[in-house]
C-alpha positions in Angstrom: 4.0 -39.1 -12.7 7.3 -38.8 -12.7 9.7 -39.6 -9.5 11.3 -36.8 -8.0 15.6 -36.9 -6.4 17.0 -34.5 -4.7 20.5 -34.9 -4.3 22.4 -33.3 -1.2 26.4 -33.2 -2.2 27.6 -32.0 1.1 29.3 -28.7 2.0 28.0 -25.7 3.6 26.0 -23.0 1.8 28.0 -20.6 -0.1 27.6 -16.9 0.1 24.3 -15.5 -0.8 22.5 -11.9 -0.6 19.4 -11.2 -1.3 16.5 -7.8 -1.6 14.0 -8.1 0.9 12.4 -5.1 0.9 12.1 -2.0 -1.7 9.7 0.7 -1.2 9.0 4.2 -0.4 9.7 6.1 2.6 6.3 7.9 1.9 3.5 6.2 0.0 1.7 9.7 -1.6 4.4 11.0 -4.0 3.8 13.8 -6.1 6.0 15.3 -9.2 8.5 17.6 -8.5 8.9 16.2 -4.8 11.6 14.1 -3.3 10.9 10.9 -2.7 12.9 8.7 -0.7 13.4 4.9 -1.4 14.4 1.9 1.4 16.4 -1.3 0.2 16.9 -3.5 2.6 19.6 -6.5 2.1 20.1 -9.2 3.5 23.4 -11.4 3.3 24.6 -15.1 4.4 28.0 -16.5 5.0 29.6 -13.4 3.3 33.6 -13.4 2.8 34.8 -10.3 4.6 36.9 -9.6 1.0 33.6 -9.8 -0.6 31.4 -6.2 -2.0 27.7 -6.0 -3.6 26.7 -3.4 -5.8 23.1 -1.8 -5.6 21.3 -0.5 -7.9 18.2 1.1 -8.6 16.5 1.8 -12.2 13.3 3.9 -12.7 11.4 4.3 -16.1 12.4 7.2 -18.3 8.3 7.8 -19.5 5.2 6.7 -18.5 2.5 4.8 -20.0 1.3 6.2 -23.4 -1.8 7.9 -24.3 -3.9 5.6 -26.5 -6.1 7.4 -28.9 -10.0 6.7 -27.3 -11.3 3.6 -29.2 -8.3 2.2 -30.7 -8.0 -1.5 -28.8 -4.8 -2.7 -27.7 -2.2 -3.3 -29.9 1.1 -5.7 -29.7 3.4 -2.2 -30.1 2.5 -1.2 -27.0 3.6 -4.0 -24.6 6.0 -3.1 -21.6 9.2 -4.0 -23.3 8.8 -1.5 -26.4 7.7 1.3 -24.4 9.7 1.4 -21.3 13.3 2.6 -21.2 15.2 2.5 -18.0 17.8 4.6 -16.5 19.9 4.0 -13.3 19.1 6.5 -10.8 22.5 5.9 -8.6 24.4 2.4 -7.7 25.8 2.2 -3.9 28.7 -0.6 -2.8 28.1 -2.5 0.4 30.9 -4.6 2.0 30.5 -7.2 4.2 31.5 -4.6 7.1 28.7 -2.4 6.2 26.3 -5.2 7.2 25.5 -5.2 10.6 24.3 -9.5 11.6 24.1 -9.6 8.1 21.7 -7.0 6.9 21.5 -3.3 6.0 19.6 -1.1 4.9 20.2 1.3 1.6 18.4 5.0 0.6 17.8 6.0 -2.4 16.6 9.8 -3.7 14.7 10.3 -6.9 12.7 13.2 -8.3 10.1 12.3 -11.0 9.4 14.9 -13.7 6.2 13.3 -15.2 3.4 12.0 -14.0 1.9 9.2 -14.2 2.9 4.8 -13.7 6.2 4.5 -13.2 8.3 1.1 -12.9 11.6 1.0 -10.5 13.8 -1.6 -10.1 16.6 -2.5 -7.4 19.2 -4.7 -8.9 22.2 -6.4 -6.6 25.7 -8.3 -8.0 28.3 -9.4 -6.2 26.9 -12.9 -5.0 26.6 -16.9 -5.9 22.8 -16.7 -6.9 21.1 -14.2 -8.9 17.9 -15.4 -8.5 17.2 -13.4 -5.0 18.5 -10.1 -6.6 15.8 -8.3 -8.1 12.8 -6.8 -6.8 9.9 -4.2 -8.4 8.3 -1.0 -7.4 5.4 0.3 -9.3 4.4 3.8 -8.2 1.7 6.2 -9.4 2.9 9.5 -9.3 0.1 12.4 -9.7 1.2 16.4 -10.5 -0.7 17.1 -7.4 -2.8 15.2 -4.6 -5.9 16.9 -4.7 -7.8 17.9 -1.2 -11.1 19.5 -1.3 -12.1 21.9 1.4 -15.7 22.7 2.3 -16.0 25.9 3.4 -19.6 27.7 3.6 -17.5 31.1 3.7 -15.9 30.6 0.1 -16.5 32.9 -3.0 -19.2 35.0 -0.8 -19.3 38.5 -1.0 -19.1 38.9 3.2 -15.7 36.9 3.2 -13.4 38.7 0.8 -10.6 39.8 2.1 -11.2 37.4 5.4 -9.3 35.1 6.7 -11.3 31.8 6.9 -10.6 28.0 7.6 -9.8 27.6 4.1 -7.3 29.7 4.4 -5.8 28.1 7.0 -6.4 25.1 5.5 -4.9 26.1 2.5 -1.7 27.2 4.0 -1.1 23.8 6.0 -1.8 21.8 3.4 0.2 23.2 0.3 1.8 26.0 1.3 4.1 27.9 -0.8 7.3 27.1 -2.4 9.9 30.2 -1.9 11.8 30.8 -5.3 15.1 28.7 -5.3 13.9 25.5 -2.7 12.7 22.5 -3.5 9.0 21.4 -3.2 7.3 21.5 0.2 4.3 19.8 -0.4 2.8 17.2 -2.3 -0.9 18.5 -2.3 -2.9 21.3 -4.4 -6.1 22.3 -2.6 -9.1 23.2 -4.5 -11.5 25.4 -2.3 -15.8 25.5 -2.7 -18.8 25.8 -0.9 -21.2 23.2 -0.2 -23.4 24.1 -3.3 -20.2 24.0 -5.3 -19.2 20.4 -4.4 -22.3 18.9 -6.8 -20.4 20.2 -9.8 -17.0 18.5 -8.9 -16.4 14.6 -9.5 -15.1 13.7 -5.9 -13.7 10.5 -7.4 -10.6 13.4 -8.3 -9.6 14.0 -4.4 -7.6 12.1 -2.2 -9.6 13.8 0.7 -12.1 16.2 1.2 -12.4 18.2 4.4 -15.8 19.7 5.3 -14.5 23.2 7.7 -17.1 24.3 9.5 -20.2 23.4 7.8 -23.6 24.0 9.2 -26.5 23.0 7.8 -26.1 19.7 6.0 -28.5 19.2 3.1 -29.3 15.9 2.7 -28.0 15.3 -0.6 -24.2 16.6 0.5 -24.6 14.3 3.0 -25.6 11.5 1.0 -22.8 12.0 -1.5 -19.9 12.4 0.7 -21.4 9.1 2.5 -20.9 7.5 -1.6 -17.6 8.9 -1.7 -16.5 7.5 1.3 -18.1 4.3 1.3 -16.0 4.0 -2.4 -12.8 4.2 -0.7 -12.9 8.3 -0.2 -11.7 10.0 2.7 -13.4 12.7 4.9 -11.9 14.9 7.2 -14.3 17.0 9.3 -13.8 20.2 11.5 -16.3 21.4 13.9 -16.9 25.5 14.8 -19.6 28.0 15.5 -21.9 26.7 12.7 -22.1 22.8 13.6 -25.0 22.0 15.7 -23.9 18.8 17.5 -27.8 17.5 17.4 -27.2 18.1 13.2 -24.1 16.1 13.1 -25.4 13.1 15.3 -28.6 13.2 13.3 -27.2 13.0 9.7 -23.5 11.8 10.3 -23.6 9.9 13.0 -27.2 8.6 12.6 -27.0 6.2 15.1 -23.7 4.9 14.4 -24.2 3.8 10.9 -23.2 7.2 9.8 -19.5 8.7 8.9 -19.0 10.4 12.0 -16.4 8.9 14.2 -17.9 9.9 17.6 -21.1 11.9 19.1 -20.8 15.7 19.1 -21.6 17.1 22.6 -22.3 21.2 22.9 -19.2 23.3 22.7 -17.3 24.3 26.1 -14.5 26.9 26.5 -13.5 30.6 25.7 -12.5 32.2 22.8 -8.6 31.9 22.4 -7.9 35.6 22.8 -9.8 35.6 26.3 -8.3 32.5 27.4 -4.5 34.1 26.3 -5.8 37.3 28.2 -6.5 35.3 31.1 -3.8 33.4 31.2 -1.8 36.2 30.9 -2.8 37.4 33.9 -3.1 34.2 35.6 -0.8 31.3 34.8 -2.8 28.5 36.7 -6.0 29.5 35.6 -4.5 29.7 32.2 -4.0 25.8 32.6 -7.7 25.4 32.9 -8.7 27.3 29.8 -6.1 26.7 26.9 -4.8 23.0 26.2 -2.6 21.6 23.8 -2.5 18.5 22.2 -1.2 15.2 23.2 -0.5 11.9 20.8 -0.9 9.1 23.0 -3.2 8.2 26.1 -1.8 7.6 29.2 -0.2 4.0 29.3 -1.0 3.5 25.1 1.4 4.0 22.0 0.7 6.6 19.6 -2.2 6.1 16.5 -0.4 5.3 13.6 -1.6 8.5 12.3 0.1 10.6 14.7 3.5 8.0 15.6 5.7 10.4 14.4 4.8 13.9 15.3 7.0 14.5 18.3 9.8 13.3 16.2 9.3 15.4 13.3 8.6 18.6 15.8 11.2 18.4 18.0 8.9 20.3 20.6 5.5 20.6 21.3 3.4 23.9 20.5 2.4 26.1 23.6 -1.2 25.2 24.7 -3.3 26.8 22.6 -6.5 25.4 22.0 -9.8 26.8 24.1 -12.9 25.8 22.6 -14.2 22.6 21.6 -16.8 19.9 21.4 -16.4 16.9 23.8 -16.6 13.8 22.0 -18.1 10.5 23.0 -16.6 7.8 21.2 -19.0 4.6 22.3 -22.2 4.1 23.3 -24.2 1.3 25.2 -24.3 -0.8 22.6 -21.5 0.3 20.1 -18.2 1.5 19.5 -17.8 4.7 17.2 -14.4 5.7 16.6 -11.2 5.5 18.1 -9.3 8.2 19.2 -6.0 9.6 17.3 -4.9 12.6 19.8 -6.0 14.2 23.1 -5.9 16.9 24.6 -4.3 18.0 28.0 -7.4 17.4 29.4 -7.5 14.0 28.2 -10.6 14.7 26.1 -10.0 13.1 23.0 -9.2 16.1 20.4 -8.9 14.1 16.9 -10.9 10.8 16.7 -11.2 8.4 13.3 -13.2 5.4 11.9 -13.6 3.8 8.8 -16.8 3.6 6.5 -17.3 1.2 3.7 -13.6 1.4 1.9 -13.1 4.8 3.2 -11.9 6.5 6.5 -13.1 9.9 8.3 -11.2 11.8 10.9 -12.9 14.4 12.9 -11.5 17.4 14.7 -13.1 18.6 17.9 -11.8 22.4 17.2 -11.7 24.9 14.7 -9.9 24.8 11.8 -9.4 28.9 12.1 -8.1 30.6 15.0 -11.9 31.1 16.3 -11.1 28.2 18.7 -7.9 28.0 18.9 -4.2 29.3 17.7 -3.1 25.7 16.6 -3.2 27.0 13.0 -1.0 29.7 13.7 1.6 27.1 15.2 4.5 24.9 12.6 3.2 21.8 14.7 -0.7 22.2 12.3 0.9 22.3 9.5 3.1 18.9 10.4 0.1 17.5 12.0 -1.9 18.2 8.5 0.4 16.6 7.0 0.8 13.4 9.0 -2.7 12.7 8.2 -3.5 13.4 5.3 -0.8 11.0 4.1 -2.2 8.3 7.0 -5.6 8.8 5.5 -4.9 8.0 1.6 -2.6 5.1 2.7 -0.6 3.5 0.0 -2.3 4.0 -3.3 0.1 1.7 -4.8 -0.6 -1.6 -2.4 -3.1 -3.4 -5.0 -0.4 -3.4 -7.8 3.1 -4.3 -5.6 2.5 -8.2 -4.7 3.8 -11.2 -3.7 4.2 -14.4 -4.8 1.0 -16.1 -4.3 -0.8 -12.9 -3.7 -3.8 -12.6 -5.9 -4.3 -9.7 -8.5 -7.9 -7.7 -8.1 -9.4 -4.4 -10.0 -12.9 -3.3 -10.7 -13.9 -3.1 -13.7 -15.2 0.0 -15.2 -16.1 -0.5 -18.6 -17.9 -3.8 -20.1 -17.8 -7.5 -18.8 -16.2 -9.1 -21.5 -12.7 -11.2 -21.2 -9.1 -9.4 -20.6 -5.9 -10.8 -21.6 -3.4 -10.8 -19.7 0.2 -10.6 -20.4 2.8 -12.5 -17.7 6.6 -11.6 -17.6 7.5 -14.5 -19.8 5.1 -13.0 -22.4 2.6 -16.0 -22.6 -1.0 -14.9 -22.1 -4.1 -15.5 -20.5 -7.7 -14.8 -20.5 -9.3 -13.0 -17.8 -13.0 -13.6 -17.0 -14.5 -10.3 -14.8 -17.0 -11.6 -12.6 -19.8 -9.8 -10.5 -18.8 -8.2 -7.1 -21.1 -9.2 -4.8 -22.4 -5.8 -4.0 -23.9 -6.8 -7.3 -23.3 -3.2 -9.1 -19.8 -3.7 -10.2 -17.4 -6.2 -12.0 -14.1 -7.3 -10.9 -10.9 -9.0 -12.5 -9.0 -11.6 -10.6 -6.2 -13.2 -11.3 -4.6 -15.4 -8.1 -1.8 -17.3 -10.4 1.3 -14.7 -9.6 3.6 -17.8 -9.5 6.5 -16.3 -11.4 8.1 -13.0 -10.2 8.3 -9.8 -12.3 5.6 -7.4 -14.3 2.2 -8.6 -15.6 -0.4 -6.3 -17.5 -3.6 -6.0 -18.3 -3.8 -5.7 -22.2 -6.7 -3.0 -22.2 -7.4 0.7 -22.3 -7.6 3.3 -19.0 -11.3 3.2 -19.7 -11.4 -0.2 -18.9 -9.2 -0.5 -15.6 -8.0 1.6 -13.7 -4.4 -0.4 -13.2 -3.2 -2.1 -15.8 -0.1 -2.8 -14.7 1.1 -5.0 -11.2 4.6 -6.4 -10.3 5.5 -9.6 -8.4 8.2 -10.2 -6.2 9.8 -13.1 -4.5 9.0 -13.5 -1.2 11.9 -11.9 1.2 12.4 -15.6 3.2 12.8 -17.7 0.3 16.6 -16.4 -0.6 17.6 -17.0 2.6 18.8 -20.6 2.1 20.3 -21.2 6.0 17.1 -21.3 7.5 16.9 -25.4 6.8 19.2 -27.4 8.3 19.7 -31.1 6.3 16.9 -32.9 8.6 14.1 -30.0 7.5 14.8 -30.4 3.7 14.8 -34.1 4.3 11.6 -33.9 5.8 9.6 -31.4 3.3 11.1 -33.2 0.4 9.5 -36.8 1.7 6.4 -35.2 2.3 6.1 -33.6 -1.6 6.9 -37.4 -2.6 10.3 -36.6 -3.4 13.4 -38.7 -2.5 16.3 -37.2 -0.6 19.8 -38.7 -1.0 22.4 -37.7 1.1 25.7 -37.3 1.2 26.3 -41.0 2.7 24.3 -42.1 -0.1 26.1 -44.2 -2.9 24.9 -42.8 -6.0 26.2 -45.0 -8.8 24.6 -47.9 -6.9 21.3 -46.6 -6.2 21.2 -45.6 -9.7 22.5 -48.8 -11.4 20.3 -50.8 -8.8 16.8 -49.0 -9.8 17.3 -48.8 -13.6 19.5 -51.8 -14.6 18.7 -54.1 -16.9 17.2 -56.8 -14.8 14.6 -54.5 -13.4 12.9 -55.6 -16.9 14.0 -59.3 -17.0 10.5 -59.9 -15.5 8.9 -58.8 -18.3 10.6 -60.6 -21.1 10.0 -63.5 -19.5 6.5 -63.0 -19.2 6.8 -62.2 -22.9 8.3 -65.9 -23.3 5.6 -67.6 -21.4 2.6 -65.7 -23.2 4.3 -66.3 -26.5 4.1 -70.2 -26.0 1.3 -70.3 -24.6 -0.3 -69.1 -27.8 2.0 -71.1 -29.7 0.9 -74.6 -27.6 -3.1 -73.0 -28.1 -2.9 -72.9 -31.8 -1.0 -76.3 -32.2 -3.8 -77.5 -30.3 -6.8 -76.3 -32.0 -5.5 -76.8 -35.3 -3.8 -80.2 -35.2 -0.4 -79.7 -35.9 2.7 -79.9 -33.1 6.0 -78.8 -33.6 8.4 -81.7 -32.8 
């Protein structure tokens, strides 16, 4: 063991800036869509003379295609495959920080699909170890959303307008010629028999519209797909039976539905617009609109920024709908996400194994309502969807300290894995406890920068993770000289401070006569032996 000095020179701490945050705007990216990237700085004892640069590199191309059954190979290791290219560099001056931080945007449009590696780079400061952070993103061509719709591809629907289309609109409507993308979702459209020839594993979320008469087999596989980390969004109209849903969804609260379904109350929209019409307070009675936060509550995160990003609220519209119950005696169900005017909650979620289902109380169509007719569905649609997938990108974007984790799809045997100084390690997978699946773990991410997996797709489904410092440790002012002091003497270590005479406590702890001891010990056993021998054998040296 050897002993540890940590010498303090006096002064104060010179100027340092460091990344402590870079990430998305919006988690669900898509090709061809904007995407919108936050750097946040942060900046100590920084001469008002003084600028930093920012900058922030993407990948040119994505992972290659390995030919199926060819193992890994050496060629293919991040540094011979990736090529970087600096999306845009911004200047910061110390008057641009405001007590001692900004924050930076940055605007990139991919063109491919598929794992891509960003990187924010600052200069301008003392230390450069702080500078640097990673972003690894998966970028699909489209987010794929199933909709359920018994009315799809029969003969007494064409030419109708159903909840798919609807659907369809709010979730990825049309670009016009000449503007950029709108959406980042493509929407793939079946009925219920037509969902057993899809692999569900494929959609970010699938949204049963209006389905009566569950089989027991959908319901069984949309329970797998959602236990797996699927999501299920679920709207009720004239075909839901609300003793169905509690029986196979809810199923005493063990089931995917969020709440229980009570019978449906209210008008048709085009009554309740007729009454109202004529009427204005009993109009207020018949058609509601919806509300994003209880009374004395903040807003789901789901919904926290829907007044913002609609400026003003649709017209009451909705007239028909199931009242929900979202607890029983002995359980809670859901929670609710909106209301409406009512206070009845409209939208309600809950989570199911990995996965999360949100339910609608109302049509998806304008058989219930004209919601769908208004800007604020299609905002809404979007708001939840991308609440609902989350960040597909959290398991790969770590800390230090923060342990690596993957299922493994294909074989148990050992992984290698490759760490940003290029030395390697073996990876045991070991059994899940669900005992049906194998996962890889690896909880040594001690060094910042990109690790990976030295395997095929087939094998894992992310090969590739990035480590960054964490933000707190460039920010060297936050111990004074009595907290080093302290945390240094309780690793062991010494602490020497300024007052300290070096030269002295040097010379006086390895001098010379620290070993004088020893020799003379050496002396004594050496004529010791001597005297034994003389001794035993009869002879004395005079």
């Amino acid at each position: 063991r050897c002993d540890t000095f940590v010498l303090d020179t006096g002064g104060r701490s010179g100027f340092n800036a460091f990344v402590t945050r870079f990430e998305p705007e919006e988690k669900v990216m898509a090709v061809g869509m904007e995407s919108r990237f936050e750097v946040d700085i942060q900046a100590t004892n920084m001469p008002s003379e003084s600028t930093l640069l920012v900058t922030m590199l993407a990948d040119e191309n994505t992972n290659p295609t390995r030919e199926r059954g060819n193992g890994p190979s050496e060629d293919t290791s991040l540094a011979r495959r990736v090529s970087e290219r600096k999306i845009a560099a911004k200047e910061l001056a110390s008057s641009d920080l405001e007590d001692g931080r900004a924050t930076l945007e940055f605007r990139h449009t991919f063109v491919e699909p598929g794992e891509h590696l960003l990187r924010v780079e600052l200069s301008g400061d003392r230390l450069a170890t702080d500078n640097r952070r990673y972003y690894l993103a998966t970028v699909p061509e489209d987010v794929e959303v199933l909709v359920v719709d018994s009315q799809a591809d029969s003969d007494s629907s064409a030419g109708e307008v159903t909840s798919a289309t609807h659907l369809t609109g709010a979730i990825a409507p049309t670009t016009p010629p000449g503007f950029d993308r709108l959406a980042r979702y493509a929407v793939t459209v079946r009925n219920p028999a037509g969902v057993f020839e899809l692999n569900l594993d494929e959609f970010g979320v699938v949204v049963l519209a209006n389905v009566g008469n569950l089989a027991d087999s959908l319901t069984k596989r949309l329970e797998q797909y959602v236990a797996d980390g699927g999501r299920l969004m679920i709207f009720v109209g004239d075909a839901v039976k609300a003793y169905e849903y509690n029986t196979k969804l809810l199923n005493g609260g063990k089931g995917l539905l969020p709440c229980e379904l009570t019978d449906a109350v209210g008008i048709s929209p085009r009554d309740a617009s007729a009454r109202s019409a004529e009427d204005t307070a009993e109009g207020q009675d018949v058609l509601f609109d919806l509300v994003y936060s209880g009374v004395g509550s903040s807003p789901h995160p789901a919904v926290a920024n829907m007044r913002q990003m609609t400026k003003a609220a649709a017209p009451p519209s909705i007239s028909r709908y199931m009242p929900v119950k979202l607890s029983s005696k002995q359980q809670q169900f859901g929670r609710p996400i909106a209301f409406l005017s009512n206070n009845q909650p409209a939208i309600c979620e809950r989570s199911f194994g990995q996965g999360k289902v949100v339910l609608f109380n109302t049509s998806a169509d304008d058989s219930w309502n004209f919601l769908a007719y208004t800007t604020e569905y299609a905002v809404l649609m979007q708001e939840l969807l991308g609440w609902m997938i989350g960040d597909p990108d959290k398991s790969v974007n770590l800390e230090i300290g923060q342990p690596f984790e993957q299922p493994v799809l294909l074989s148990s045997q050992y992984l290698l894995l490759r760490r940003p100084d290029y030395s390697k390690i073996r990876l045991a997978p070991v059994e899940a406890p669900e005992g049906d699946i194998w996962k890889v773990s690896f909880g040594d991410t001690v060094a910042q920068g990109v690790y990976e997996v030295d395997t095929i797709p087939e094998v894992l489904n992310r090969r590739r993770f990035v480590v960054n410092m964490v933000a707190t440790e460039g920010d060297l002012t936050r111990l004074n000289a009595e907290d080093v002091r302290q945390q240094i003497s309780a690793s062991g270590g010494t602490y020497w401070g300024p007052e300290t005479a070096i030269v002295r406590q040097v010379e006086s702890r390895y001098s010379v006569t620290e070993f004088a001891w020893a020799f003379l010990w050496m002396v004594f056993g050496l004529l010791a032996t001597e005297t034994f021998l003389a001794r035993r054998f009869g002879q004395r040296r005079i």
